[in-house]
C-alpha positions as CSV (number, residue, x, y, z in Angstrom):
1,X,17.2,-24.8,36.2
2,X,16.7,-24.8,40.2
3,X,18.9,-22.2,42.1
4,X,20.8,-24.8,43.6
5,X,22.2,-25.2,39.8
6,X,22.2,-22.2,39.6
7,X,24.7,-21.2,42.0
8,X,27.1,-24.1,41.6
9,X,27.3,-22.9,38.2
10,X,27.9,-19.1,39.0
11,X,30.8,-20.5,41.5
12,X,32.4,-23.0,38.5
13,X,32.7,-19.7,37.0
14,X,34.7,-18.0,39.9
15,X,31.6,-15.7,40.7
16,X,31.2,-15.0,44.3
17,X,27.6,-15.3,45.3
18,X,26.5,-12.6,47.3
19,X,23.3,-12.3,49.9
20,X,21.7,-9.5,47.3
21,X,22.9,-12.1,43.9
22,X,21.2,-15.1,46.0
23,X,17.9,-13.2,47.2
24,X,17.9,-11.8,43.3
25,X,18.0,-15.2,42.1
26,X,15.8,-16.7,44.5
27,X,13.2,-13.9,43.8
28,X,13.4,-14.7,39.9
29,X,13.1,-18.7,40.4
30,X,10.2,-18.8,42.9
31,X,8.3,-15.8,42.6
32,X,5.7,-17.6,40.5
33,X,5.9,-14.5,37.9
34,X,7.9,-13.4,34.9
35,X,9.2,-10.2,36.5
36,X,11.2,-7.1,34.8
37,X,13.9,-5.2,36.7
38,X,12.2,-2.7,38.2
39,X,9.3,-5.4,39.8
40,X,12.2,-8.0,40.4
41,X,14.5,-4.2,42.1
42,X,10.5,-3.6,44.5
43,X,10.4,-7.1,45.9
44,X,14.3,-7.3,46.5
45,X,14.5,-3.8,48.5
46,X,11.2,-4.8,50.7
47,X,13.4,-7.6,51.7
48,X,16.7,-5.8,51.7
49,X,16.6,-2.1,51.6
50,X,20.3,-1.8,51.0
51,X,19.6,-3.4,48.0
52,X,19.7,-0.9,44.9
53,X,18.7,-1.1,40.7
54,X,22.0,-1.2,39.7
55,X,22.9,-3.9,42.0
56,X,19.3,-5.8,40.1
57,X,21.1,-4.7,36.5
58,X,24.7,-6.1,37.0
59,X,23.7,-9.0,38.3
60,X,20.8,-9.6,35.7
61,X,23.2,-8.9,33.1
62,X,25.7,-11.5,34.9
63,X,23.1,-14.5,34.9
64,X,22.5,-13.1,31.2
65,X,25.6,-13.4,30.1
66,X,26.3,-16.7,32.1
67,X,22.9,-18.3,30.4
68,X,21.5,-18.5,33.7
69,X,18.5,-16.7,33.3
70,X,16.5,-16.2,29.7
71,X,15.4,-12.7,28.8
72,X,11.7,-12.6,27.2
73,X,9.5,-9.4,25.9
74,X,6.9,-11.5,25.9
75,X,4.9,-9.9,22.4
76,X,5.8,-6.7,24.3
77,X,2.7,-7.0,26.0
78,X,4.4,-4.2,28.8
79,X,5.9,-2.1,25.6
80,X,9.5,-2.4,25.6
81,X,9.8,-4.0,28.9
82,X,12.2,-7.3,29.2
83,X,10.8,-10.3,32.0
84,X,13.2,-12.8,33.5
85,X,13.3,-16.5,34.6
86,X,15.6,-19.2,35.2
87,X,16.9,-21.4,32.5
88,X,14.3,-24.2,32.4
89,X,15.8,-27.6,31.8
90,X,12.4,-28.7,29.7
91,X,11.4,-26.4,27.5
92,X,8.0,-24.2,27.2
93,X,5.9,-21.8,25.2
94,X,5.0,-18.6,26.8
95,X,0.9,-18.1,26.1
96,X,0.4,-14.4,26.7
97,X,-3.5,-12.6,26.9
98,X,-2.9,-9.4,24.9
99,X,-5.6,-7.9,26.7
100,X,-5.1,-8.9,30.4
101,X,-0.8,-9.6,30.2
102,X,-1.9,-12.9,31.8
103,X,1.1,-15.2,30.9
104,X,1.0,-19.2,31.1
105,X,3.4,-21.4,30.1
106,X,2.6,-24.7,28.2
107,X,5.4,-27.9,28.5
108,X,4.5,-30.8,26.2
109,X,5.4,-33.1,23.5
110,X,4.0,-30.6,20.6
111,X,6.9,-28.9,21.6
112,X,9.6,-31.5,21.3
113,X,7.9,-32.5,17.8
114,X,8.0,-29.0,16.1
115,X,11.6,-28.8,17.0
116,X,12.3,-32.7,15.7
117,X,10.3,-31.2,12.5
118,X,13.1,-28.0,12.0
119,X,16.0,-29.9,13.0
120,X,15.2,-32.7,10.2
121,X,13.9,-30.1,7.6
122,X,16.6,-27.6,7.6
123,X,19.4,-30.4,8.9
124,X,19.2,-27.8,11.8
125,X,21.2,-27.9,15.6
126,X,19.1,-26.5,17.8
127,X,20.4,-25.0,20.5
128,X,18.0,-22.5,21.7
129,X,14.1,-22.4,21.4
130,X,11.8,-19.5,22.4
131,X,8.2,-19.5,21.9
132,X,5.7,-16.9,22.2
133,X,1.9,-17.5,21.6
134,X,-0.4,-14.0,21.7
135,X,-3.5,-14.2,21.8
136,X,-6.7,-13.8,24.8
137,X,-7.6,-16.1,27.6
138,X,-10.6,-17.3,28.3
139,X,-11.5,-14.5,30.7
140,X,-10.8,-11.9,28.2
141,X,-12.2,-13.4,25.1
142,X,-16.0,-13.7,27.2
143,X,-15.1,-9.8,28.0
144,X,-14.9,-9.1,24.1
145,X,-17.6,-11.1,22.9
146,X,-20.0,-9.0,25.4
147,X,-18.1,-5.6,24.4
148,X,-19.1,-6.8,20.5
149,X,-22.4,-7.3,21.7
150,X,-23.2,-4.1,23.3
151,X,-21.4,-2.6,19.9
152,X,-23.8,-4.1,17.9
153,X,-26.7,-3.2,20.2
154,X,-25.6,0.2,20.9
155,X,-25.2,0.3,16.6
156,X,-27.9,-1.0,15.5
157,X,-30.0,1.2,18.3
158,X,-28.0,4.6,16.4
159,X,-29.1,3.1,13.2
160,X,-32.7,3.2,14.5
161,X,-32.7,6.7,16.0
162,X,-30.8,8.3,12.6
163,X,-32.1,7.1,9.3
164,X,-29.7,7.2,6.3
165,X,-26.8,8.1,9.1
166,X,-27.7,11.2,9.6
167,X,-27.5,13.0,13.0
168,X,-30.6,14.9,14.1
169,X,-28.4,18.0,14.2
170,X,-28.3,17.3,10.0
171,X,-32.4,16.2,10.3
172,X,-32.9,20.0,11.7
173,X,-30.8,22.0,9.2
174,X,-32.5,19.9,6.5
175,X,-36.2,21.1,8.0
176,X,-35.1,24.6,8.2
């Protein structure tokens, strides 16, 4: 949902939008990121430094509460930390790198079909649809397949250096 939509909603529901509501907003939409309060609270008080956290909270609780903006933990990837965006009129999956936190979001007809697939099998409305994917991008996945590598090496090397997995501090009590 664009910000223009946005706020013509938040004034069909007799809420006055104020500069620090508008630059919250504005922040959330076209920051490029899934940001939590106290990210979205930085970037709004280097541009307003009137601007304070609980002005952030009401207002994200507002656009909450108004279905304006969705709230995501994202697999909890920042523990028990909540992200925002706006409402999206298509909807997506969230693909998030367990390892990294990278997050991508992926549009497309699979989509559309799984939800056609639960709404005919359990005679199902939907009216809401969140989807998380966890996993590790490709960046990430080369890092671990290296990490395993120098695992194996750096085992196999012990395994060569102490016979029958002893240590030599064993190997020298056993001489003496």
């Amino acid at each position: 949902m664009a910000v223009d939509s946005i706020k013509g909603s938040l004034r069909e529901k007799g809420v006055r939008l104020t500069r620090q509501r508008e630059l919250l907003l504005e922040l959330i939409d076209k920051s490029g990121e899934h940001l939590d309060a106290e990210r979205l609270f930085q970037l709004a008080h280097e541009r307003d430094p009137r601007l304070n956290r609980v002005t952030v909270y009401r207002t994200l609780k507002l656009l909450k509460q108004g279905g304006l903006v969705d709230e995501l933990d994202l697999m909890h990837y920042g523990g028990d930390q909540h992200y925002y965006e706006t409402r999206m009129k298509q909807e997506h999956a969230h693909v998030i790198c367990l390892r990294c936190g990278k997050v991508e979001e992926f549009f497309g007809e699979p989509l559309q079909k799984l939800r056609r697939q639960i709404e005919n099998h359990f005679g199902f409305q939907i009216l809401l649809a969140r989807t998380e994917v966890g996993g590790y991008c490709s960046h990430c996945r080369s890092l671990r397949a290296r990490e395993m590598e120098q695992a194996a090496r750096e085992a196999a090397r012990q395994a060569l250096e102490e016979p029958n997995g002893l240590g030599s501090r064993s190997r020298s009590k056993r001489q003496a």
